[in-house]
N, C-alpha and C positions, 0 to 999 in steps of 0.2 A: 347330669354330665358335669364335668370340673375341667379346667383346665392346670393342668402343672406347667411352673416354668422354673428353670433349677436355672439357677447360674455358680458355675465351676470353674473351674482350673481347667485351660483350655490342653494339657497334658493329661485331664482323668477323664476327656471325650470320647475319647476311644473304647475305652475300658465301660467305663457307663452305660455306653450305648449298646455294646456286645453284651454285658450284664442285664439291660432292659428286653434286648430280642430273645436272650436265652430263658428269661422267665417271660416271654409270651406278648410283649411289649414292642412291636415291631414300629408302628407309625409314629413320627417324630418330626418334628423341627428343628433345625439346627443353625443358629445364628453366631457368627462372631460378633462381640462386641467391646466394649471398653466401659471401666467406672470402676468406682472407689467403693470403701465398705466404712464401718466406724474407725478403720486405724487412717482414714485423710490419704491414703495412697501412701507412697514409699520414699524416706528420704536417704538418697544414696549418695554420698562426699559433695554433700551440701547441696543437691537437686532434689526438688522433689517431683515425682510422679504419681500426679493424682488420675492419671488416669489409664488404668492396671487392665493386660488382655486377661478375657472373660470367655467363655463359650455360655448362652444360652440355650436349652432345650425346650422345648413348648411340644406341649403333649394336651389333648383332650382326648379325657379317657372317660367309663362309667366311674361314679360316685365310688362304688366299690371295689376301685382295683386303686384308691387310692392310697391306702395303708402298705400294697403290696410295691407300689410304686415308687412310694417314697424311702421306705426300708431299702430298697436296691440302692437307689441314688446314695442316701446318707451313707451305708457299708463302699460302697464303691468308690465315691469321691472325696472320701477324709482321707485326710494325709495322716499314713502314721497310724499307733492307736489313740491318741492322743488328741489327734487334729491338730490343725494350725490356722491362726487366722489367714482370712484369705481363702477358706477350702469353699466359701458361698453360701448360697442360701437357695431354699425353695419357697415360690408361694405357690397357693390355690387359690381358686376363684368361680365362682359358679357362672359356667354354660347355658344362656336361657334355652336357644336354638343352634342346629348347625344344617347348614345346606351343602350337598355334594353340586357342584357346579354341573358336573357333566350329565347326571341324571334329572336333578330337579330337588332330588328325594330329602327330608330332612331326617337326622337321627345319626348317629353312628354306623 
């Protein structure tokens, strides 16, 4: 098991997310959050703002839906064909265990 966790443009949420349940991707996380990337935040008539709205997604998925997963996110949340900074980043991470609370049971 791995867990994803995308952070995007809290405008390609929407979009993302209908993109992940349409290929089969339903369970998700979804956190608002704030933070910067390599460009320092944004400096507009001499303010700057380092710390830029983000939507986070967190997903634990199997090992092998993780190619399928990330391909949706990357197509779905670039701005443009080109991209722009700012459009986020995904990591992965490997899952040792997972417990469903209400049964006991572990596993996906």
């Amino acid at each position: 098991m791995i867990m994803i966790r995308a952070i995007i443009r809290p405008e390609k949420r929407d979009e993302v997310l209908n993109e992940l349940a349409a290929g089969g991707f339903n369970a998700a996380t979804v956190l608002d959050v704030v933070g910067r990337g390599k460009q320092k935040g944004i400096k507009l008539a001499g303010v700057v703002y380092d710390e830029i709205p983000k939507t986070m997604i967190i997903m634990v998925v199997h090992a092998a839906d993780q190619e399928a997963i990330a391909n949706i996110i990357l197509q779905t949340a670039k701005s443009g064909d080109q991209g722009l900074f700012g459009d986020g980043k995904i990591f992965v991470s490997p899952v040792e265990e997972v417990y469903t609370i209400s049964s006991g049971k572990t596993g996906l």
